[in-house]
Biopython code that builds the backbone (N, CA, C, O; Angstrom):
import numpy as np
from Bio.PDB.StructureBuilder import StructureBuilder

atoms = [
    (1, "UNK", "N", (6.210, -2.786, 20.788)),
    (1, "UNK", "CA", (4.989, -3.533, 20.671)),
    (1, "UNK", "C", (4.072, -2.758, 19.719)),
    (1, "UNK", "O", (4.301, -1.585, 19.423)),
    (2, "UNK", "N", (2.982, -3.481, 19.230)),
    (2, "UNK", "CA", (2.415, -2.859, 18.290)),
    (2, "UNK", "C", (0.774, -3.221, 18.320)),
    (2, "UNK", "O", (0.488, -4.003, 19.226)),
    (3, "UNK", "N", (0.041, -2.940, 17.776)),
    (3, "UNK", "CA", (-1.181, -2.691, 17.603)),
    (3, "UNK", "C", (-1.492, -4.724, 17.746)),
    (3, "UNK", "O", (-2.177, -5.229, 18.636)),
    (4, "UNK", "N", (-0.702, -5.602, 16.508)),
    (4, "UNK", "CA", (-0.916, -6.442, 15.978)),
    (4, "UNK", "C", (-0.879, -7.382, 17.826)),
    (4, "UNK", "O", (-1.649, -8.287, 18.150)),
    (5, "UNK", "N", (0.099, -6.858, 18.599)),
    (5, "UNK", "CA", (0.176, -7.774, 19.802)),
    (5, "UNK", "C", (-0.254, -7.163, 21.053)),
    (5, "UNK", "O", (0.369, -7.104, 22.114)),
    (6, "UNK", "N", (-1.669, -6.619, 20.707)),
    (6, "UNK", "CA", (-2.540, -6.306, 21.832)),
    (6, "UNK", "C", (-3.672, -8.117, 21.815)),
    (6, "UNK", "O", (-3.687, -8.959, 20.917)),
    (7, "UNK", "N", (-4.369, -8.130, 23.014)),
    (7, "UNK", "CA", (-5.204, -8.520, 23.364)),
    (7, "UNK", "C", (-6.699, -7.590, 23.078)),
    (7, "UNK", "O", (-6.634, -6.361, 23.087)),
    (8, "UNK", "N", (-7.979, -8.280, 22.836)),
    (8, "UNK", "CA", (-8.786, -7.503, 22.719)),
    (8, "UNK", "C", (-9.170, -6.966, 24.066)),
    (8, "UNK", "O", (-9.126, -7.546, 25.151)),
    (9, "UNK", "N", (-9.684, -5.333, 23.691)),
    (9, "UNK", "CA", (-9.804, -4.703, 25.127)),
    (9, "UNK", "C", (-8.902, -4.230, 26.017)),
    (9, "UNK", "O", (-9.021, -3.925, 27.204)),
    (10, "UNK", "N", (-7.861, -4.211, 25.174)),
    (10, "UNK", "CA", (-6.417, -3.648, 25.336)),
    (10, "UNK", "C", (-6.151, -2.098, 25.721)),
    (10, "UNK", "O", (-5.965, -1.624, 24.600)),
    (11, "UNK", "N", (-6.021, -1.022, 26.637)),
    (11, "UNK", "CA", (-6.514, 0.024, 26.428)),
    (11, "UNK", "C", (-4.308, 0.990, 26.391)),
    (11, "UNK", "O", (-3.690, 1.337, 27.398)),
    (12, "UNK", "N", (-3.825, 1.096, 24.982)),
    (12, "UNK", "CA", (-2.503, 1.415, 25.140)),
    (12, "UNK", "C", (-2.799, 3.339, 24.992)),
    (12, "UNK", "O", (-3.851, 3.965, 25.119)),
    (13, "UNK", "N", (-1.755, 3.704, 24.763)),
    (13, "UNK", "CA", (-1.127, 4.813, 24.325)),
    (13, "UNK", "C", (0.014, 4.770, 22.867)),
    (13, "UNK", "O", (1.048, 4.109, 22.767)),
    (14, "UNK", "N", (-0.685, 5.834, 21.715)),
    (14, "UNK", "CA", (-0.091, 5.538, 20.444)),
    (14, "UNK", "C", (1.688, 6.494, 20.703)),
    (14, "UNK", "O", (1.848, 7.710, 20.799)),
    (15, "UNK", "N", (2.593, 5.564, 20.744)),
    (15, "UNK", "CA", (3.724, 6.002, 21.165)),
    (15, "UNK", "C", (4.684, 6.104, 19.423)),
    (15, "UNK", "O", (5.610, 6.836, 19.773)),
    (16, "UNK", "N", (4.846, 5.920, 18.484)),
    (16, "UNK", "CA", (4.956, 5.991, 17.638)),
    (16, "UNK", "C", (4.659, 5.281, 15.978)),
    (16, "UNK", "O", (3.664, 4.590, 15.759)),
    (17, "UNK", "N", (5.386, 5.500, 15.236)),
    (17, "UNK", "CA", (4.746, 5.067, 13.758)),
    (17, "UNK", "C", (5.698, 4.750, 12.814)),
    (17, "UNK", "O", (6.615, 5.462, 12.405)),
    (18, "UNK", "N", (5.391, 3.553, 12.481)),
    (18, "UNK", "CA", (6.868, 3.025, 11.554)),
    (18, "UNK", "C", (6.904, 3.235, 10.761)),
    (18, "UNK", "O", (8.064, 3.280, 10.351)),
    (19, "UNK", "N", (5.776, 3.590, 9.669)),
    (19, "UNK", "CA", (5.619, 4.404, 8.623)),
    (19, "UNK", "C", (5.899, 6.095, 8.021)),
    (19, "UNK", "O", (6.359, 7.005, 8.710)),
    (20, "UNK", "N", (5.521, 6.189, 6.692)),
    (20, "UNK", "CA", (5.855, 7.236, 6.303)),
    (20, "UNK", "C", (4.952, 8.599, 6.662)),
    (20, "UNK", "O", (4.599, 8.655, 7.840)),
    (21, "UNK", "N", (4.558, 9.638, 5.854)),
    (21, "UNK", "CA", (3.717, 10.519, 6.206)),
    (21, "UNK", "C", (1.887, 9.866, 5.635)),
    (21, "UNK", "O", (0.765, 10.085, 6.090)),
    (22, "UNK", "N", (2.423, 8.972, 4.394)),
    (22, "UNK", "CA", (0.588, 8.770, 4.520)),
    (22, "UNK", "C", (0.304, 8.087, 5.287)),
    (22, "UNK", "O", (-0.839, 8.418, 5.602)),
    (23, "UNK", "N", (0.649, 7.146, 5.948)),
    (23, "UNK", "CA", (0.140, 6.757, 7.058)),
    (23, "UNK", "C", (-0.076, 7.576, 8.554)),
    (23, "UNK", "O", (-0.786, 7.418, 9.547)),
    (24, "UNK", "N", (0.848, 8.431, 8.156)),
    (24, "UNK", "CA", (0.441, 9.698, 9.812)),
    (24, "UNK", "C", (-0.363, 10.231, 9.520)),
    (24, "UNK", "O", (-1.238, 10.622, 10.292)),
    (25, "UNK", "N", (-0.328, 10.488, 7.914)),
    (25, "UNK", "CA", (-1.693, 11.208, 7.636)),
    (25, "UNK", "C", (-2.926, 10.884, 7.238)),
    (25, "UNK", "O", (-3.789, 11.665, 6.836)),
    (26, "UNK", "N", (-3.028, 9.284, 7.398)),
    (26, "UNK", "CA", (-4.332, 8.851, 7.474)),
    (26, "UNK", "C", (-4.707, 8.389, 9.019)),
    (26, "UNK", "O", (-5.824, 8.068, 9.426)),
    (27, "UNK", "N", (-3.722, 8.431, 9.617)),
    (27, "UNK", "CA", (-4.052, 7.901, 11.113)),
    (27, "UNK", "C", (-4.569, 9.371, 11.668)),
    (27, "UNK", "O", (-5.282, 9.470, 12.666)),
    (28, "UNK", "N", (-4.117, 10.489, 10.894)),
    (28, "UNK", "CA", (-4.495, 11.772, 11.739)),
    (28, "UNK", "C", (-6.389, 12.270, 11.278)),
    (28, "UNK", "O", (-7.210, 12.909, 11.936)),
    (29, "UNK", "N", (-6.501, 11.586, 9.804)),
    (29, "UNK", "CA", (-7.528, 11.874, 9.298)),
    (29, "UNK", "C", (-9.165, 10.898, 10.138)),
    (29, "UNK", "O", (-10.355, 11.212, 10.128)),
    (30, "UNK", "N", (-8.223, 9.336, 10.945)),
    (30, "UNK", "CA", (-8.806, 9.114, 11.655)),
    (30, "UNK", "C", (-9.322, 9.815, 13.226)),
    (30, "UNK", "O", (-10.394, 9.599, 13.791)),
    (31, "UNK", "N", (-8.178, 10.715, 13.702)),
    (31, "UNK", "CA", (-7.854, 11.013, 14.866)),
    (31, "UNK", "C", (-7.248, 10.729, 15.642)),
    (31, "UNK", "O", (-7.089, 11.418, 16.649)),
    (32, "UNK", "N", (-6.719, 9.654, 15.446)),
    (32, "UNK", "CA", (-5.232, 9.244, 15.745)),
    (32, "UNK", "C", (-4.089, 9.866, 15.873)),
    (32, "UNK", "O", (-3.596, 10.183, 14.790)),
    (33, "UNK", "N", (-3.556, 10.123, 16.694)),
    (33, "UNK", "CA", (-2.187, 10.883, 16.813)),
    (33, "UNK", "C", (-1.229, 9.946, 17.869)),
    (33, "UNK", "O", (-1.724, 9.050, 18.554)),
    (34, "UNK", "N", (-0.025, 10.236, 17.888)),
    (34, "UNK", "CA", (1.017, 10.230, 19.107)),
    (34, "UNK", "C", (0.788, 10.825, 20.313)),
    (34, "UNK", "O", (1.016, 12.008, 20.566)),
    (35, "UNK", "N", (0.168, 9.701, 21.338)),
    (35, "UNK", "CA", (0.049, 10.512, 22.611)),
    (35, "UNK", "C", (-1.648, 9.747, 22.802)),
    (35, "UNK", "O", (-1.925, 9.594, 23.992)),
    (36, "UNK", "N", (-2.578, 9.349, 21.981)),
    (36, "UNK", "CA", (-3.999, 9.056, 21.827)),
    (36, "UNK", "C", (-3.853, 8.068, 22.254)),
    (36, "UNK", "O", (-3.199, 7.174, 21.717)),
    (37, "UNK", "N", (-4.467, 7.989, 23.396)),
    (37, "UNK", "CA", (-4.951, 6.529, 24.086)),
    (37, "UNK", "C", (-6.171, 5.469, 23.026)),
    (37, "UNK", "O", (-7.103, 6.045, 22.465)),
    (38, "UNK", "N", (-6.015, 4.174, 22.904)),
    (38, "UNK", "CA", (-6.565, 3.796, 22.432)),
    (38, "UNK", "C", (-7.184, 2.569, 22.834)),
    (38, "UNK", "O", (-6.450, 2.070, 23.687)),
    (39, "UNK", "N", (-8.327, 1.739, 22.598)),
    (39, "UNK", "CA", (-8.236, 0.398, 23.067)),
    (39, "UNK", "C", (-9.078, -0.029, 21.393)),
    (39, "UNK", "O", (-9.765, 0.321, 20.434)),
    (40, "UNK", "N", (-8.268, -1.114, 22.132)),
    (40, "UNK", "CA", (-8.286, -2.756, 20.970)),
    (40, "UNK", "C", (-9.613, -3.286, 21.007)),
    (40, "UNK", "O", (-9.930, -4.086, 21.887)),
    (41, "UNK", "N", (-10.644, -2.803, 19.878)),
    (41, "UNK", "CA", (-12.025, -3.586, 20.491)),
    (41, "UNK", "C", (-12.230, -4.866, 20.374)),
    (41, "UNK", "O", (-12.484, -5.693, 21.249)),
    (42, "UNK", "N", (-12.060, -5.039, 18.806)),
    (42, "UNK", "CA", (-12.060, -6.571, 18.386)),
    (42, "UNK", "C", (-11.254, -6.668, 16.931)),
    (42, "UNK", "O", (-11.198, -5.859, 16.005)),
    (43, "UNK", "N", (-10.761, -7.746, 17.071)),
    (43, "UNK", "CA", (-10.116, -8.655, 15.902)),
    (43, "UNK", "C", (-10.669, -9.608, 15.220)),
    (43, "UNK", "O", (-10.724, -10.777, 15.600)),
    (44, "UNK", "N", (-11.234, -9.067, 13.894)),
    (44, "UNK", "CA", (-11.949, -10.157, 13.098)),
    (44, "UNK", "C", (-10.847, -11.255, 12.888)),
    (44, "UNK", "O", (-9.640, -11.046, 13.012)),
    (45, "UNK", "N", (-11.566, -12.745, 12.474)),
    (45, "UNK", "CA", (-10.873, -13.476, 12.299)),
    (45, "UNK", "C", (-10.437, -13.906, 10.873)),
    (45, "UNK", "O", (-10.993, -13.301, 9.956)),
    (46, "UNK", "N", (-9.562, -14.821, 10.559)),
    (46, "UNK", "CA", (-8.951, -15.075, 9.672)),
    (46, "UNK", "C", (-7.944, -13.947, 9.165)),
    (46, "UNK", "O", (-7.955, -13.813, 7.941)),
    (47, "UNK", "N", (-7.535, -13.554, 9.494)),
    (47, "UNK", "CA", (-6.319, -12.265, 9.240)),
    (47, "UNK", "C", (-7.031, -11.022, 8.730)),
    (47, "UNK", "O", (-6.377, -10.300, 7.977)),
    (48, "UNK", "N", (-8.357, -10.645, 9.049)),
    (48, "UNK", "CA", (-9.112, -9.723, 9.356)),
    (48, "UNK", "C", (-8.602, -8.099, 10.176)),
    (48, "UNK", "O", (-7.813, -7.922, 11.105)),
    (49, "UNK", "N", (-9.176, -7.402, 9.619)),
    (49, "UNK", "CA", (-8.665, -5.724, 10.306)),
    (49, "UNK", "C", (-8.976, -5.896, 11.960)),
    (49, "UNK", "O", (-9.239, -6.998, 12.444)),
    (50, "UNK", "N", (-8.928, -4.990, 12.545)),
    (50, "UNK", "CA", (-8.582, -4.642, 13.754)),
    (50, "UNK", "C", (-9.703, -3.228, 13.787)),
    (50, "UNK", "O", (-9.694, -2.189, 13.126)),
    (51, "UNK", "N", (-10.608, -3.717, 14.838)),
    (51, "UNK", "CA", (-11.640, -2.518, 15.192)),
    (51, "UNK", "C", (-11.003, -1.614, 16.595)),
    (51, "UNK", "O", (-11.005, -2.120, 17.717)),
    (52, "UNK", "N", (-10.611, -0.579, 16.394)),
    (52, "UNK", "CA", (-10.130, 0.525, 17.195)),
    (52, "UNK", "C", (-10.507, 1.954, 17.554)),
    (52, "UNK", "O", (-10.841, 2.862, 16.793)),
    (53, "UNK", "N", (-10.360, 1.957, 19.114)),
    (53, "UNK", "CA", (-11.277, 3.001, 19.424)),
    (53, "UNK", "C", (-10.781, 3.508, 20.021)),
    (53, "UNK", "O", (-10.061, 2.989, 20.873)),
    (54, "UNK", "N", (-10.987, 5.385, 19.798)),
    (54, "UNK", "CA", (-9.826, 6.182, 20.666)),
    (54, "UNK", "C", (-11.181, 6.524, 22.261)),
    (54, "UNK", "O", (-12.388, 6.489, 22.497)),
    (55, "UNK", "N", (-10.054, 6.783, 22.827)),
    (55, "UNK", "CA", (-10.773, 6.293, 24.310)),
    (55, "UNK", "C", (-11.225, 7.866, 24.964)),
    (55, "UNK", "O", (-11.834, 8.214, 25.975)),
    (56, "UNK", "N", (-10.632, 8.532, 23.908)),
    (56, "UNK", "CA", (-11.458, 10.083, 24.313)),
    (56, "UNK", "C", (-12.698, 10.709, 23.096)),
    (56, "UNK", "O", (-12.766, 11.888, 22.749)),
    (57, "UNK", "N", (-12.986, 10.351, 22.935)),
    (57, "UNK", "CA", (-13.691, 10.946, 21.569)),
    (57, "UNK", "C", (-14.853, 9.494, 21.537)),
    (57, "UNK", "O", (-16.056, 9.727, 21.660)),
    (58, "UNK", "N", (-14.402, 8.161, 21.379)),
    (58, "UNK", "CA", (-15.419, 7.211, 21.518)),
    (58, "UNK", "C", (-15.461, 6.908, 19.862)),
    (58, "UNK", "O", (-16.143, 5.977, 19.434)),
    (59, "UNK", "N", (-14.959, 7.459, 19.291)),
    (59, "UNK", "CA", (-14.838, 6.999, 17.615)),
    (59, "UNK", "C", (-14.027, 5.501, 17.467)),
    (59, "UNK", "O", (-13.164, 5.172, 18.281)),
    (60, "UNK", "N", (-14.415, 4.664, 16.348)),
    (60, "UNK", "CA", (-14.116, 3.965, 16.116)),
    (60, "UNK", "C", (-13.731, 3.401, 14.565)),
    (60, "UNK", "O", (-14.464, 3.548, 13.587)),
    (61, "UNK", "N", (-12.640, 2.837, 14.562)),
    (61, "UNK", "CA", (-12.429, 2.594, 12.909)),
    (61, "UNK", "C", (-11.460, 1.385, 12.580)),
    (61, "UNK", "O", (-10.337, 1.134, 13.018)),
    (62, "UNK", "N", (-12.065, 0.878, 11.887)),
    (62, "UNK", "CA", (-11.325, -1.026, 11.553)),
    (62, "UNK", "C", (-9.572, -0.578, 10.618)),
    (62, "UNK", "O", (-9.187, 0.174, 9.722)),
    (63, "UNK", "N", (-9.336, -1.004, 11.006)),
    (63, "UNK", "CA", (-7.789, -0.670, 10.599)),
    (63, "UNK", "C", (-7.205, -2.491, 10.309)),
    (63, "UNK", "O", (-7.173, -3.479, 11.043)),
    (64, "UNK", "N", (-6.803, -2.233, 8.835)),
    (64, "UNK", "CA", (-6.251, -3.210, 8.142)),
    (64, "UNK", "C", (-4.855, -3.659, 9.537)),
    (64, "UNK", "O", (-4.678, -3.039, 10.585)),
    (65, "UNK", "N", (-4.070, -4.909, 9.042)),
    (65, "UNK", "CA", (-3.183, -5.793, 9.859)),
    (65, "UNK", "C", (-1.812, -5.107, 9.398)),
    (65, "UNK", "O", (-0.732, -5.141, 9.987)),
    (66, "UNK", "N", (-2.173, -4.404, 8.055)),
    (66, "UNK", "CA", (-0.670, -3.913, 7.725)),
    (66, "UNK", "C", (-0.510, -2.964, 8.320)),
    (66, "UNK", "O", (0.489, -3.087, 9.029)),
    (67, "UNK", "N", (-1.265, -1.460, 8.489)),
    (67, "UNK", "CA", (-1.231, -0.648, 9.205)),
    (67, "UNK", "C", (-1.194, -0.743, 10.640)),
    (67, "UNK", "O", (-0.544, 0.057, 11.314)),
    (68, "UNK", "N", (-1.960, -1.824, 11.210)),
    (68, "UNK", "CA", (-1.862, -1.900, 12.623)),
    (68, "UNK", "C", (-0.588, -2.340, 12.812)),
    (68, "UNK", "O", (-0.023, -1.752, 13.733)),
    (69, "UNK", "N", (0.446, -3.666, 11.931)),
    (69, "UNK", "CA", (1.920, -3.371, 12.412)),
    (69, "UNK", "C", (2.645, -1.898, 12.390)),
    (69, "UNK", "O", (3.715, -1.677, 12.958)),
    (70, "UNK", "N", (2.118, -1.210, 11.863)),
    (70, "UNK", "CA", (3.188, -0.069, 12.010)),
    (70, "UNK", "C", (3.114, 0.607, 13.128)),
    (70, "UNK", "O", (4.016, 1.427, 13.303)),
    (71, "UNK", "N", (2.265, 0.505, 13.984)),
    (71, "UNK", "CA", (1.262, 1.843, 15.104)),
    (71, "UNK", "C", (2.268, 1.126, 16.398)),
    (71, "UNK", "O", (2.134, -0.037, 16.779)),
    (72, "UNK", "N", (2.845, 1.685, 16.714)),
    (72, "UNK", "CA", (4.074, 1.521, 17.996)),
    (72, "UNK", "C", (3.271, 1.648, 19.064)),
    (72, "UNK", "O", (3.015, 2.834, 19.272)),
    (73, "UNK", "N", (2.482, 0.487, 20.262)),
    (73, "UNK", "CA", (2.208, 0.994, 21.449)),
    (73, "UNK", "C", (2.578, 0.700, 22.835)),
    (73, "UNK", "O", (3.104, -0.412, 22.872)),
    (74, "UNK", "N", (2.522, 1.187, 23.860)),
    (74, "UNK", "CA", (2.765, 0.887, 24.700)),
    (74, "UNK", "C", (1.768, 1.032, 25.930)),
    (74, "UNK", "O", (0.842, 1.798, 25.667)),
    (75, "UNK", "N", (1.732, 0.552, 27.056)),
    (75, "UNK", "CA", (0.604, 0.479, 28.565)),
    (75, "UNK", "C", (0.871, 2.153, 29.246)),
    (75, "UNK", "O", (-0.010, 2.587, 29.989)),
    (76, "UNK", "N", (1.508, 2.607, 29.095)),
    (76, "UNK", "CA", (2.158, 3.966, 29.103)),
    (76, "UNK", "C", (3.152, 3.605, 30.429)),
    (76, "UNK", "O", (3.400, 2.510, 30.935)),
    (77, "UNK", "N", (3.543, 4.736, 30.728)),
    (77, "UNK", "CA", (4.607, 4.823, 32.254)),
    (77, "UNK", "C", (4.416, 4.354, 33.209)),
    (77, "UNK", "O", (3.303, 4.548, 33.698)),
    (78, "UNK", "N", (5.206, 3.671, 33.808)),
    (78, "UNK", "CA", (5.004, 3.071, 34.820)),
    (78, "UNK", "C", (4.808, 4.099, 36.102)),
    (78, "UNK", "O", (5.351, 5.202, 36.053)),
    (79, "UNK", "N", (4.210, 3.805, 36.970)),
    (79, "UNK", "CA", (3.492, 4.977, 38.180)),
    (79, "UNK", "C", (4.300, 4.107, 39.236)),
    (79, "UNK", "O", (4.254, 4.390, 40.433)),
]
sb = StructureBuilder()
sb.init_structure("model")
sb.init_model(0)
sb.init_chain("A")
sb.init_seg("    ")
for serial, (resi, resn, name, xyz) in enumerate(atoms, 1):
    if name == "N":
        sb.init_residue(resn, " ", resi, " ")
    sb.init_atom(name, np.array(xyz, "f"), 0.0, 1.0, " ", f" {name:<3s}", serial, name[0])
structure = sb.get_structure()
């Protein structure tokens, strides 16, 4: 699953990245890493970026539809 098939208010865990290193290395320049909980704030419309917020830090940053397909997430482990 991926960024693109969250619901808004979605709160996942960034489990991997389908991309190459500039994209790890702009997701890292955001604060983004593997392991960063995140939630889905809002989805502009008409095929609009994706506003995302890491859920420890409280930062936030609109991330294009192409990049958000690459961002692998998941609800984390089941308890």
């Amino acid at each position: 699953m991926t960024l693109l098939d969250l619901s808004e208010g979605a709160v996942v865990e960034i489990r991997g990245l389908r991309g190459g290193a500039a994209l790890a290395e702009r997701l890292h320049a955001f604060g983004f890493f593997i392991g960063s909980r995140v939630r889905l704030v809002k989805v502009a419309p008409f095929r609009g970026p994706l506003m995302v917020e890491d859920v420890t830090s409280g930062a936030r940053v609109m991330i294009g539809r192409g990049m958000a397909g690459k961002i692998e997430v998941s609800y984390g482990d089941p308890a």
